[in-house]
CHARMM-style PDB file with segment names, atoms N, HN, CA, C and O in Angstrom:
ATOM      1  N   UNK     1     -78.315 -39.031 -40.955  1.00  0.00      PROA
ATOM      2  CA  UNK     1     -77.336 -39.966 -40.428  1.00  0.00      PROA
ATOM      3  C   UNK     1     -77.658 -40.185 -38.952  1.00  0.00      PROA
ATOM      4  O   UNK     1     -77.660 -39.246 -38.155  1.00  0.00      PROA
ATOM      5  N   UNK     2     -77.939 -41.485 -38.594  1.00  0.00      PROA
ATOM      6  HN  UNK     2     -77.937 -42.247 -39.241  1.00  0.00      PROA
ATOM      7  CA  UNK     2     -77.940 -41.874 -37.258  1.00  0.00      PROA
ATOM      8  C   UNK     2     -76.915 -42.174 -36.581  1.00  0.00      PROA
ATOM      9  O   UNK     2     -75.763 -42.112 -37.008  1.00  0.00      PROA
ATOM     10  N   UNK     3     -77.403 -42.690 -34.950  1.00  0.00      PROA
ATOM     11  HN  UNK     3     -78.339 -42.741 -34.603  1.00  0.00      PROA
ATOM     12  CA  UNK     3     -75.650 -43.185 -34.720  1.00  0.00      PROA
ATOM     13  C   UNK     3     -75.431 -42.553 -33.473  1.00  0.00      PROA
ATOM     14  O   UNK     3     -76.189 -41.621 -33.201  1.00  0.00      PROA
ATOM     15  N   UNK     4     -74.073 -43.035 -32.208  1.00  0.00      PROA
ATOM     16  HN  UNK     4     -73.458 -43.792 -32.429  1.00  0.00      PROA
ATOM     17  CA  UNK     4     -74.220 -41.809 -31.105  1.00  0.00      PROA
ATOM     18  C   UNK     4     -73.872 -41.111 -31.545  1.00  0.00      PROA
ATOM     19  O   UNK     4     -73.264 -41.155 -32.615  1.00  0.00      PROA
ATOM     20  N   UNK     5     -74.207 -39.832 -30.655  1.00  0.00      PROA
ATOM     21  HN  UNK     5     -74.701 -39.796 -29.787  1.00  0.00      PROA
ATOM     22  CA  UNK     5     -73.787 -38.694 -30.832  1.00  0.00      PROA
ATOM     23  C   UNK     5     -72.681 -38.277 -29.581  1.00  0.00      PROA
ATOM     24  O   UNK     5     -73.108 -38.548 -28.459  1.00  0.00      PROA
ATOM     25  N   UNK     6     -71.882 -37.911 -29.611  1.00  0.00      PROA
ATOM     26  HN  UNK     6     -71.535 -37.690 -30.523  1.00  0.00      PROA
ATOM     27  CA  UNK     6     -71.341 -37.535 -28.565  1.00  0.00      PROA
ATOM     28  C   UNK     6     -71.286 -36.224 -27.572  1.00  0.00      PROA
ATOM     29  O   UNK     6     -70.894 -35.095 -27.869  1.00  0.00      PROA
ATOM     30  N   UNK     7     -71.902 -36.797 -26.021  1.00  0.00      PROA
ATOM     31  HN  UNK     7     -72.220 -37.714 -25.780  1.00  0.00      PROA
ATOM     32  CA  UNK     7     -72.290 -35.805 -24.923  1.00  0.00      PROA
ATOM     33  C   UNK     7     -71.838 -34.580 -25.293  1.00  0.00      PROA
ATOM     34  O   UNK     7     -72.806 -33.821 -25.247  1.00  0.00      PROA
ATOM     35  N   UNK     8     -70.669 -33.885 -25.705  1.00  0.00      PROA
ATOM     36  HN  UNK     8     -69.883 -34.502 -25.743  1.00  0.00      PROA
ATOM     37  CA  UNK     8     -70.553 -32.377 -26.261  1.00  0.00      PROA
ATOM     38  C   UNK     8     -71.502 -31.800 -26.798  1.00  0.00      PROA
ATOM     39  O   UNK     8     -71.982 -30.759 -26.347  1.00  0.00      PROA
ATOM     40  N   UNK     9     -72.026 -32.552 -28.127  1.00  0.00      PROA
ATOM     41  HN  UNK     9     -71.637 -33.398 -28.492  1.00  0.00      PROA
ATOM     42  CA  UNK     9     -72.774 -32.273 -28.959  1.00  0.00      PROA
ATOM     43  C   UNK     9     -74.065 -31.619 -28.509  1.00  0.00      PROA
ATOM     44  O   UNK     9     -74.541 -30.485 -28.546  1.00  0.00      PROA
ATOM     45  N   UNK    10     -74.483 -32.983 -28.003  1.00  0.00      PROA
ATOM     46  HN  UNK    10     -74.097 -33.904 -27.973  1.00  0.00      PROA
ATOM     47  CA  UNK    10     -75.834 -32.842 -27.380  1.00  0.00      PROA
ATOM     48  C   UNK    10     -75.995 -31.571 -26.198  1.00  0.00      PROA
ATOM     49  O   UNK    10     -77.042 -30.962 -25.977  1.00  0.00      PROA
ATOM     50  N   UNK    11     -74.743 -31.359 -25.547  1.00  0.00      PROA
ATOM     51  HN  UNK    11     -73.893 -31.853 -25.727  1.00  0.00      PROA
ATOM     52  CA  UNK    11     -75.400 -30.481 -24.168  1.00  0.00      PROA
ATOM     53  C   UNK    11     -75.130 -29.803 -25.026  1.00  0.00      PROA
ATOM     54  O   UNK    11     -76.206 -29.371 -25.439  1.00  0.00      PROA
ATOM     55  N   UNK    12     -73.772 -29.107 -26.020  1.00  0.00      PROA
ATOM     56  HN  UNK    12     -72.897 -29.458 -25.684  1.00  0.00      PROA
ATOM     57  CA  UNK    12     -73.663 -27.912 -26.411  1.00  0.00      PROA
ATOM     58  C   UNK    12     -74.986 -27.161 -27.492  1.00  0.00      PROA
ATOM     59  O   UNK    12     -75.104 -25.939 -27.577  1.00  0.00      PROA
ATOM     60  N   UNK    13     -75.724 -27.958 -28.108  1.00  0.00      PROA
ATOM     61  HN  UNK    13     -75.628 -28.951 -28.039  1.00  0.00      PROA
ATOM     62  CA  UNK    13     -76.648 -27.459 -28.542  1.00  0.00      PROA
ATOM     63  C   UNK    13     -77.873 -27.296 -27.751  1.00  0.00      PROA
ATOM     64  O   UNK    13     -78.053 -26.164 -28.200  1.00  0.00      PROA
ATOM     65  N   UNK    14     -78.812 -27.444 -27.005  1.00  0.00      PROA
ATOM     66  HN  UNK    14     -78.666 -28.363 -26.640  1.00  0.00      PROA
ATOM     67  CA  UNK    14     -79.335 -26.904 -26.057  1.00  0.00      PROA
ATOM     68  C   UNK    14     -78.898 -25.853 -25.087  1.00  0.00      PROA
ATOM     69  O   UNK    14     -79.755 -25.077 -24.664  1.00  0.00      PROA
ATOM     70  N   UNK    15     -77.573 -25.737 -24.661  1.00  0.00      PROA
ATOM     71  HN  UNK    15     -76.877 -26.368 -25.005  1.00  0.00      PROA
ATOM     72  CA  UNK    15     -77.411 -24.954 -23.895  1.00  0.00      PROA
ATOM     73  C   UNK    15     -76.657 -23.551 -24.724  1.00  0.00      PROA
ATOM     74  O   UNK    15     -76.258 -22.566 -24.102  1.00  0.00      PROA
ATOM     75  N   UNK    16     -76.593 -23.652 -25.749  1.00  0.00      PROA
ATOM     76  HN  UNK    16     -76.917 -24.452 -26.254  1.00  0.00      PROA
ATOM     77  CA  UNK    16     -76.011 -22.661 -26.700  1.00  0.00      PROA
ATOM     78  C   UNK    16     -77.361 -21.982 -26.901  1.00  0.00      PROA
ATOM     79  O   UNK    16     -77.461 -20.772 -26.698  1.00  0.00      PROA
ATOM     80  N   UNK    17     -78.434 -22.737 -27.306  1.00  0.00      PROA
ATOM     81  HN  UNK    17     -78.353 -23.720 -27.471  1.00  0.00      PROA
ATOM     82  CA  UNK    17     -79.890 -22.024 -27.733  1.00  0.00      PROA
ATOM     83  C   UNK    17     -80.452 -21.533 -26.399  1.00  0.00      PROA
ATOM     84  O   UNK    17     -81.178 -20.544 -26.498  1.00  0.00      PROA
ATOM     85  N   UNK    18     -80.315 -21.890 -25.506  1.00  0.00      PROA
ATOM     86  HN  UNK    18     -79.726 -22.694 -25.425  1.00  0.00      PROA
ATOM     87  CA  UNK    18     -80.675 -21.383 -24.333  1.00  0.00      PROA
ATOM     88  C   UNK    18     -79.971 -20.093 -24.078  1.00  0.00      PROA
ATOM     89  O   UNK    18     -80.627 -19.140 -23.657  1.00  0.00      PROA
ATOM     90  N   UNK    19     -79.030 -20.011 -24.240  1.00  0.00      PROA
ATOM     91  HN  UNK    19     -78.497 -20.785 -24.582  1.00  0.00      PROA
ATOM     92  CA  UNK    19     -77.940 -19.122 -23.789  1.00  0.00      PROA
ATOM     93  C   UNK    19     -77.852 -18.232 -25.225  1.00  0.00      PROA
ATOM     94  O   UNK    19     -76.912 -17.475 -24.984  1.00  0.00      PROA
ATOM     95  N   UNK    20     -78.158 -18.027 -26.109  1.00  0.00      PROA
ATOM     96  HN  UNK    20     -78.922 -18.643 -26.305  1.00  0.00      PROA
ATOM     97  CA  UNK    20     -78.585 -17.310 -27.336  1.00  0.00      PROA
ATOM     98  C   UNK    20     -80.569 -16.748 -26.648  1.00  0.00      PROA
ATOM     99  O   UNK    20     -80.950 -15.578 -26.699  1.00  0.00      PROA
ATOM    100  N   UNK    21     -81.144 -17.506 -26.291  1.00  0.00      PROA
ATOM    101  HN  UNK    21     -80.834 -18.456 -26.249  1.00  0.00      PROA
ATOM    102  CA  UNK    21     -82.243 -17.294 -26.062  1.00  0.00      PROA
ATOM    103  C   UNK    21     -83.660 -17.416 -26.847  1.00  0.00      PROA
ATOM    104  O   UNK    21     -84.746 -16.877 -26.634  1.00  0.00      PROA
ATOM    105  N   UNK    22     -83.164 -18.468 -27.983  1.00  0.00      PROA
ATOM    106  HN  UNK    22     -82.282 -18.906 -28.157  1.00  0.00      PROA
ATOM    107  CA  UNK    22     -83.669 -19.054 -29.309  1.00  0.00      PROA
ATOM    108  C   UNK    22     -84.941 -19.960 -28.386  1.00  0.00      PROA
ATOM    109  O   UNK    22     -84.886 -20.118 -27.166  1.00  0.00      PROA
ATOM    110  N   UNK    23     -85.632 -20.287 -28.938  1.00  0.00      PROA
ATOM    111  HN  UNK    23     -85.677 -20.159 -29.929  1.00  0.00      PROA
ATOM    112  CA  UNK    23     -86.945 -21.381 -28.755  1.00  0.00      PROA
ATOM    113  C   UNK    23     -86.181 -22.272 -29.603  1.00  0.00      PROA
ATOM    114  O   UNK    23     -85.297 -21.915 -30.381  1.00  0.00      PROA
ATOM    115  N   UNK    24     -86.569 -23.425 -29.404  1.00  0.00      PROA
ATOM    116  HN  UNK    24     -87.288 -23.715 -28.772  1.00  0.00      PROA
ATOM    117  CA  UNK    24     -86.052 -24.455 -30.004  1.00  0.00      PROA
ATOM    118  C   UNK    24     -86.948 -24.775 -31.695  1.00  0.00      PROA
ATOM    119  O   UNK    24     -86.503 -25.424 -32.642  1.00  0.00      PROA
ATOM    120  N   UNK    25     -88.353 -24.029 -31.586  1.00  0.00      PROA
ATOM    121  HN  UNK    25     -88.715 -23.503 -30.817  1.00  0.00      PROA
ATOM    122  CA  UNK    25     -88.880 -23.840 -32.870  1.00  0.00      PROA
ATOM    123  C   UNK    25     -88.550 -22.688 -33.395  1.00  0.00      PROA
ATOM    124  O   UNK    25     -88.762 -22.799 -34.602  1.00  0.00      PROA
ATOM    125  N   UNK    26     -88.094 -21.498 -33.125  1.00  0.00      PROA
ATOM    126  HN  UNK    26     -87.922 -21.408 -32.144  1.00  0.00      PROA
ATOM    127  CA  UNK    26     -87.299 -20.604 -34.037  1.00  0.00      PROA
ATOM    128  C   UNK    26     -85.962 -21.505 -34.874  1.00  0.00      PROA
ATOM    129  O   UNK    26     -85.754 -21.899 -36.021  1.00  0.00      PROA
ATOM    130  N   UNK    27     -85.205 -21.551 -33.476  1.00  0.00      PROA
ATOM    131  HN  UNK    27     -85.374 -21.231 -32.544  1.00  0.00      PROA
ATOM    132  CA  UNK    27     -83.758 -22.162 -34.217  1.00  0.00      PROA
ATOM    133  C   UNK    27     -84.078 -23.577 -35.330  1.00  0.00      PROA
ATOM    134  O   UNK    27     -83.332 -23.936 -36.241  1.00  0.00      PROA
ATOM    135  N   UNK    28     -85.758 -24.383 -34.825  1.00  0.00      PROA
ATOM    136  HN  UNK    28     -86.364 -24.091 -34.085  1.00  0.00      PROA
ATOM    137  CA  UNK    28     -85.873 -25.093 -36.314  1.00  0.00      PROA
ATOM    138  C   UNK    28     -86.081 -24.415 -37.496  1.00  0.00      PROA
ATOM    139  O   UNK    28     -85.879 -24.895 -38.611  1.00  0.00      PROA
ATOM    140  N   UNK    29     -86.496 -23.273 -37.256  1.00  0.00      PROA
ATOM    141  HN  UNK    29     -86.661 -22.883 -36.350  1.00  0.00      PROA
ATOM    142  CA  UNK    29     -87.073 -23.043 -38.512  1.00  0.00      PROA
ATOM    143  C   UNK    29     -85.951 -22.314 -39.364  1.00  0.00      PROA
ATOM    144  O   UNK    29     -85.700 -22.396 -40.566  1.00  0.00      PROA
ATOM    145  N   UNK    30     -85.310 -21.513 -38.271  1.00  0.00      PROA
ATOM    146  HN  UNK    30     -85.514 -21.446 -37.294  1.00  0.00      PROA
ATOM    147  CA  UNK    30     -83.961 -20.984 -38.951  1.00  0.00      PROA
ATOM    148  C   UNK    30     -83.115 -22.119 -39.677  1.00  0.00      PROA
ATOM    149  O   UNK    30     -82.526 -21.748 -40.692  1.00  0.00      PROA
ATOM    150  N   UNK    31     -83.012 -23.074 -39.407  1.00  0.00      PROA
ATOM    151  HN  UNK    31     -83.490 -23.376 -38.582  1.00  0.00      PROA
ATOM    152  CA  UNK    31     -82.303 -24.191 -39.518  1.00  0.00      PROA
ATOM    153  C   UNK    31     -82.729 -24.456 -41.041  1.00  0.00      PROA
ATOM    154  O   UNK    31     -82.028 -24.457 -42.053  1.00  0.00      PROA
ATOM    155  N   UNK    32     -84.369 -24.725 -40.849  1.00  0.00      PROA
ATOM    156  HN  UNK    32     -84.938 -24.724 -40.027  1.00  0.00      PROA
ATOM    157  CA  UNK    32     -84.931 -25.553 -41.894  1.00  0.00      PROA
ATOM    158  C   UNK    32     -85.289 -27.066 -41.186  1.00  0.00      PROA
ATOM    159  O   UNK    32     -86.182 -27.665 -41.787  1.00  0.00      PROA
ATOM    160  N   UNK    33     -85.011 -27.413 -40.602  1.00  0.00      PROA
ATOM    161  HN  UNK    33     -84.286 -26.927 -40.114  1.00  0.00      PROA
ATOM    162  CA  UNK    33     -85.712 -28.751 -39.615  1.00  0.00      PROA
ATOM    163  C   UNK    33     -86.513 -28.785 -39.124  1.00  0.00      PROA
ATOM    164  O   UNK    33     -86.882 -27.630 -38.908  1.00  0.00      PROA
ATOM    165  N   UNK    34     -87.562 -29.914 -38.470  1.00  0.00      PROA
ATOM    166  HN  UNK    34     -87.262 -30.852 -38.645  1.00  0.00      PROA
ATOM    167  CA  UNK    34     -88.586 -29.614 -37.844  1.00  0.00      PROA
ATOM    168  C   UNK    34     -87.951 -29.792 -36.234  1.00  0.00      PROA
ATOM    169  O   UNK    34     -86.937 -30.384 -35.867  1.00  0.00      PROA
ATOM    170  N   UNK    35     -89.136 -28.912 -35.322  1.00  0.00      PROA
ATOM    171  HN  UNK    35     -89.960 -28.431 -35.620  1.00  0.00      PROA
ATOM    172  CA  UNK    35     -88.757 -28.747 -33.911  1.00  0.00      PROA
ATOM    173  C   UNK    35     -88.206 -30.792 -33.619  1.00  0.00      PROA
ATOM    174  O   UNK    35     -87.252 -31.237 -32.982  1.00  0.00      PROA
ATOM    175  N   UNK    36     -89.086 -31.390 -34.250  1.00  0.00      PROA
ATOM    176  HN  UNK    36     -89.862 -31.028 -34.768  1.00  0.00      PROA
ATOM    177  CA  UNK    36     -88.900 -33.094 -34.015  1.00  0.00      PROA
ATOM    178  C   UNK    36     -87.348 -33.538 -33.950  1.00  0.00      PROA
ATOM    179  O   UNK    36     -86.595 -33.851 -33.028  1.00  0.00      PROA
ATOM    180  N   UNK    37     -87.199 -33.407 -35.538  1.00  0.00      PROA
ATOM    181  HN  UNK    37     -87.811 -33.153 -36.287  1.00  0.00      PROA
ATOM    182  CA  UNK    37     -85.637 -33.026 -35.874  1.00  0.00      PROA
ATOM    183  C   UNK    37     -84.633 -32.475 -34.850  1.00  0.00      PROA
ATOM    184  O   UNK    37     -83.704 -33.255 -34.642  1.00  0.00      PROA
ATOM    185  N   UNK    38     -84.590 -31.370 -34.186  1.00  0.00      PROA
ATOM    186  HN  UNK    38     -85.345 -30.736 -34.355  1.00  0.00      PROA
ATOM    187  CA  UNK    38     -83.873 -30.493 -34.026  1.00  0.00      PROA
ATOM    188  C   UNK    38     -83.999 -31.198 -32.778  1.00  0.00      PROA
ATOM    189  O   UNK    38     -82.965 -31.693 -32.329  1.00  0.00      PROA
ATOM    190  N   UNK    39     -85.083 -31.341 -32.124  1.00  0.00      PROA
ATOM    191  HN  UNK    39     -85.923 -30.939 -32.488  1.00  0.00      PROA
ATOM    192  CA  UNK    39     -85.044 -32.458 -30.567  1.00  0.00      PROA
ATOM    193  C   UNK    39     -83.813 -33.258 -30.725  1.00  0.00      PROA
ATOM    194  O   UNK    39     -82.754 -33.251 -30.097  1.00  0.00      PROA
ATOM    195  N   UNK    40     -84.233 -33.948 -31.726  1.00  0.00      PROA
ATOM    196  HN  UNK    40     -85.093 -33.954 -32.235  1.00  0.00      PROA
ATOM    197  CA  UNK    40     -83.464 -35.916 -32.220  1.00  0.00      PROA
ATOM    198  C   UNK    40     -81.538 -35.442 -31.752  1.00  0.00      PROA
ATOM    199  O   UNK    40     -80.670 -36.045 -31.121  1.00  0.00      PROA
ATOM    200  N   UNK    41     -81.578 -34.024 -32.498  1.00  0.00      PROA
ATOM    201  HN  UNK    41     -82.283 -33.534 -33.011  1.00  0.00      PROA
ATOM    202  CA  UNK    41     -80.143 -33.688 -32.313  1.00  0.00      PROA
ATOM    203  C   UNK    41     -79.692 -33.236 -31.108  1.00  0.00      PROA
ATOM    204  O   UNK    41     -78.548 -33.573 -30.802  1.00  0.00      PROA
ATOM    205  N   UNK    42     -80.611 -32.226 -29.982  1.00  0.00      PROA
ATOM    206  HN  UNK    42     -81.540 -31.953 -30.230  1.00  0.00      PROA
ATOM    207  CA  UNK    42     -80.122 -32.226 -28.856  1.00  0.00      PROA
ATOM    208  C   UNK    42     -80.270 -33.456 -28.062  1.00  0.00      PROA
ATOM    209  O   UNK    42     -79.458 -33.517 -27.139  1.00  0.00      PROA
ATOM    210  N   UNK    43     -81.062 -34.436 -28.157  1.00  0.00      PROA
ATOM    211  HN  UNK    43     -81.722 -34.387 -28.907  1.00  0.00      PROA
ATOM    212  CA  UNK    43     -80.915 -35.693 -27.494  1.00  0.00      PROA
ATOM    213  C   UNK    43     -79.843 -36.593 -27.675  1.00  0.00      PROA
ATOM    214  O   UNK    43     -79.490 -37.501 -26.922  1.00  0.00      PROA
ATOM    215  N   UNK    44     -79.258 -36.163 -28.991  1.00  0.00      PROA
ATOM    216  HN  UNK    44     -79.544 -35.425 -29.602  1.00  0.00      PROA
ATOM    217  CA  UNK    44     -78.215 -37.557 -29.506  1.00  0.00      PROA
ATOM    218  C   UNK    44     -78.937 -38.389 -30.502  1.00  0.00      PROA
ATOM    219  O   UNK    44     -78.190 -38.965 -31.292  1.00  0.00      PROA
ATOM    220  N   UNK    45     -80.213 -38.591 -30.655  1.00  0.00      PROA
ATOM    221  HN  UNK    45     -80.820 -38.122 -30.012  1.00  0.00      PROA
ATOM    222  CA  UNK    45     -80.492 -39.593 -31.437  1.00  0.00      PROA
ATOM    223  C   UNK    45     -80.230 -39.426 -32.731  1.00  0.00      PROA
ATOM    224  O   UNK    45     -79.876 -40.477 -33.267  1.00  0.00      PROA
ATOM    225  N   UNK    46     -80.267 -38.582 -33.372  1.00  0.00      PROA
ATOM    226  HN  UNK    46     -80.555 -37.729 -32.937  1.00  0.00      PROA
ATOM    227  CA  UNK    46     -79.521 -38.505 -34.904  1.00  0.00      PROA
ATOM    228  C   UNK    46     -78.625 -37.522 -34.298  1.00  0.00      PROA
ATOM    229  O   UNK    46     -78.389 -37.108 -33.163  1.00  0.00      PROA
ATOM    230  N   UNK    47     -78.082 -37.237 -35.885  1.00  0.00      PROA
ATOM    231  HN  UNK    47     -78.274 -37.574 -36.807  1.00  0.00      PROA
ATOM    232  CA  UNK    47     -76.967 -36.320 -36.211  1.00  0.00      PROA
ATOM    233  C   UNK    47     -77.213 -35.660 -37.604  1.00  0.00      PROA
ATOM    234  O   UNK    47     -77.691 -36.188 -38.608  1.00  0.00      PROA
ATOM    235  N   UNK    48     -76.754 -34.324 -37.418  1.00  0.00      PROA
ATOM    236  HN  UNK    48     -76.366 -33.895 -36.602  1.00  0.00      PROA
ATOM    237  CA  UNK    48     -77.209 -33.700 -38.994  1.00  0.00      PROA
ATOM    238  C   UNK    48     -75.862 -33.957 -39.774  1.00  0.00      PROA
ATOM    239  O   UNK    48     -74.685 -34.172 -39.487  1.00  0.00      PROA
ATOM    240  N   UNK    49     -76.657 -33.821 -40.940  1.00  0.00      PROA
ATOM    241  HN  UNK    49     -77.614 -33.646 -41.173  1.00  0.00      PROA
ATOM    242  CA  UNK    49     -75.522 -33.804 -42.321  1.00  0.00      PROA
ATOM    243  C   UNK    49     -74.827 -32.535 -41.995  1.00  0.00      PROA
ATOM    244  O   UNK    49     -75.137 -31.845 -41.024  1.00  0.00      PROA
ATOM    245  N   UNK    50     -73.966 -32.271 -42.753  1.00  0.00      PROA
ATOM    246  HN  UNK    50     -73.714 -32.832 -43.542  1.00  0.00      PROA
ATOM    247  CA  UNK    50     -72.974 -31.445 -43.082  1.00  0.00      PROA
ATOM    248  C   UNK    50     -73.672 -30.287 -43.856  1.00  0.00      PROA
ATOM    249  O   UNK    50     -72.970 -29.296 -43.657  1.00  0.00      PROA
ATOM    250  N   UNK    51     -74.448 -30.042 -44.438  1.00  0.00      PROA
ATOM    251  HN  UNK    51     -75.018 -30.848 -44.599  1.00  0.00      PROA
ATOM    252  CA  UNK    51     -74.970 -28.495 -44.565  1.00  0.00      PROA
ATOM    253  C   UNK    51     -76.066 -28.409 -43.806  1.00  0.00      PROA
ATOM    254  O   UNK    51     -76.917 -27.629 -44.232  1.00  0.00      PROA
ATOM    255  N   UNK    52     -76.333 -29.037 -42.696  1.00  0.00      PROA
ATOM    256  HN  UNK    52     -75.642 -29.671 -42.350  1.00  0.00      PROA
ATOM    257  CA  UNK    52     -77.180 -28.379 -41.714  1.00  0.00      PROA
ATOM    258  C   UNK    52     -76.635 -28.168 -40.461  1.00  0.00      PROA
ATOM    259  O   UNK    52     -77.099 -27.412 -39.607  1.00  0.00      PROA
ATOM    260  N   UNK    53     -75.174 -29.170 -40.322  1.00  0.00      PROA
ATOM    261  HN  UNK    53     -74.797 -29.784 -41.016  1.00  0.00      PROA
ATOM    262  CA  UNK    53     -74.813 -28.696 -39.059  1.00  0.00      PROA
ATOM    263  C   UNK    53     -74.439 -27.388 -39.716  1.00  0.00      PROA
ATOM    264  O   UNK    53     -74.783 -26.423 -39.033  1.00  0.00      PROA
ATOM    265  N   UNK    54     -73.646 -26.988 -41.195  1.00  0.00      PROA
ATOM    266  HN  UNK    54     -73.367 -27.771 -41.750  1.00  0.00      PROA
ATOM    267  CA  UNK    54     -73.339 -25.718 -41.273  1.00  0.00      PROA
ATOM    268  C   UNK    54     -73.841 -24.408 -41.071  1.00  0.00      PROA
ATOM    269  O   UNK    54     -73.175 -23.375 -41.138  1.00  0.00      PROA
ATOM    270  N   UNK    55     -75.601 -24.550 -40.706  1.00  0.00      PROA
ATOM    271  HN  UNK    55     -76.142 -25.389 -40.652  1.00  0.00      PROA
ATOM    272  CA  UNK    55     -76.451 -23.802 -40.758  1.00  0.00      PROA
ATOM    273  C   UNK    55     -76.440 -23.794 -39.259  1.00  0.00      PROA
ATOM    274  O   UNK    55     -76.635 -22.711 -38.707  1.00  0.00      PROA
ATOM    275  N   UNK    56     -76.230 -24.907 -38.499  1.00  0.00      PROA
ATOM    276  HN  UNK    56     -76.072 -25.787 -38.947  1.00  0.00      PROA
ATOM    277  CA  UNK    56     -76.445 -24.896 -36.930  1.00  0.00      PROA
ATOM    278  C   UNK    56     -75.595 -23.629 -36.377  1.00  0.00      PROA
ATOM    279  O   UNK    56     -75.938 -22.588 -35.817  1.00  0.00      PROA
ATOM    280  N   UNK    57     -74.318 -24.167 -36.780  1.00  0.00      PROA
ATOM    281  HN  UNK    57     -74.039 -25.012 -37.235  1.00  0.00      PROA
ATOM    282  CA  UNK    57     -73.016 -23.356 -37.083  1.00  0.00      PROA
ATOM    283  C   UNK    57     -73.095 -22.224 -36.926  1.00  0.00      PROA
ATOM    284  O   UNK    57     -72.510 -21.799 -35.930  1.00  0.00      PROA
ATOM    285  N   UNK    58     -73.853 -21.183 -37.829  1.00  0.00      PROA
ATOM    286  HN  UNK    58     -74.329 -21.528 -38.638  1.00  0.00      PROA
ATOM    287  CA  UNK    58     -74.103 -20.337 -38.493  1.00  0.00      PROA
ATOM    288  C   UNK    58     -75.289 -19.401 -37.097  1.00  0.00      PROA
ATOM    289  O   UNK    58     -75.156 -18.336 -36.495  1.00  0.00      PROA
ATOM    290  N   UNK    59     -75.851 -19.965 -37.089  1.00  0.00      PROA
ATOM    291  HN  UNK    59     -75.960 -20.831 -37.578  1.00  0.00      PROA
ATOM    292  CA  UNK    59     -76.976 -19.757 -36.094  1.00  0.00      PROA
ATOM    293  C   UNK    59     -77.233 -19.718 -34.984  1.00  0.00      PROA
ATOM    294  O   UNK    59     -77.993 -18.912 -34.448  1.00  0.00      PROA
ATOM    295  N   UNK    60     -76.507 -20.773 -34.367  1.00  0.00      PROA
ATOM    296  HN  UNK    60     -75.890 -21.428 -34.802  1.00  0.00      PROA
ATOM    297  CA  UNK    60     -75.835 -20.966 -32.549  1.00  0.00      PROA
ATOM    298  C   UNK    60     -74.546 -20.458 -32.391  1.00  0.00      PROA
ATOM    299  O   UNK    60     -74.028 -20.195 -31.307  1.00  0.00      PROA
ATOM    300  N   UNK    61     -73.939 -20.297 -33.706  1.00  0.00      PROA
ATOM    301  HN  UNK    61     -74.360 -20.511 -34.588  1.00  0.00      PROA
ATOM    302  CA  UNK    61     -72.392 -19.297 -32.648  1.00  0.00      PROA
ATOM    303  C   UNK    61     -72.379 -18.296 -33.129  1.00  0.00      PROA
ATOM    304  O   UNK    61     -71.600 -17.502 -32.602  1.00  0.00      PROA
ATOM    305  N   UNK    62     -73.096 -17.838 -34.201  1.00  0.00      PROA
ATOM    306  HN  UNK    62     -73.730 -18.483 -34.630  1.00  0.00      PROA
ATOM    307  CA  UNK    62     -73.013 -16.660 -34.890  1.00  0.00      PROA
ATOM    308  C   UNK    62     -74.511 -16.023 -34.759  1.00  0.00      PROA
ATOM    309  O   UNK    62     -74.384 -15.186 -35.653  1.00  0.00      PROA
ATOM    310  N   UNK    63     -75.344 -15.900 -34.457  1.00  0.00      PROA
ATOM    311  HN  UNK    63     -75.447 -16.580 -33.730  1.00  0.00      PROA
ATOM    312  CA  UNK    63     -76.618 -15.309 -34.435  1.00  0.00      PROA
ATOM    313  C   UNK    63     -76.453 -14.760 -32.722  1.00  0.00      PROA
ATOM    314  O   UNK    63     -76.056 -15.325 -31.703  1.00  0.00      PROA
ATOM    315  N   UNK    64     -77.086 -13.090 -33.078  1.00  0.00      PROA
ATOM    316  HN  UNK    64     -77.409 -12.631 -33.906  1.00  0.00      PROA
ATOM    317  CA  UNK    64     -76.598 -12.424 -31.533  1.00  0.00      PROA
ATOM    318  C   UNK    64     -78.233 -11.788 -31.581  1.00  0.00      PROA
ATOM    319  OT1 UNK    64     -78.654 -11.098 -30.653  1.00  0.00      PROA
TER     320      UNK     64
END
């Protein structure tokens, strides 16, 4: 799904993986997305479906 994304989104996922201390190609792969992908979403340019934000979910607020 494309479309804006809204500024929350976008800073909160980069700065959550930063602040977890994830590479942005770990947290793809944890994900299942490619690093490309997982860019598109901290930029805003897409947006994930609903069982991958659930995995984002899963991974950026819950992975220590």
């Amino acid at each position: 799904m494309s479309g804006n994304v809204p500024g929350e989104m976008k800073l909160s996922l980069k700065t959550t993986g930063e602040l977890k201390g994830l590479k942005q190609s770990e947290a793809a792969k944890m994900i299942g997305v490619s690093t490309d992908t997982l860019g598109n979403y901290e930029r805003g340019k897409s947006y994930p479906d609903i069982p991958v934000l659930r995995k984002i979910e899963k991974i950026y607020f819950f992975y220590h």
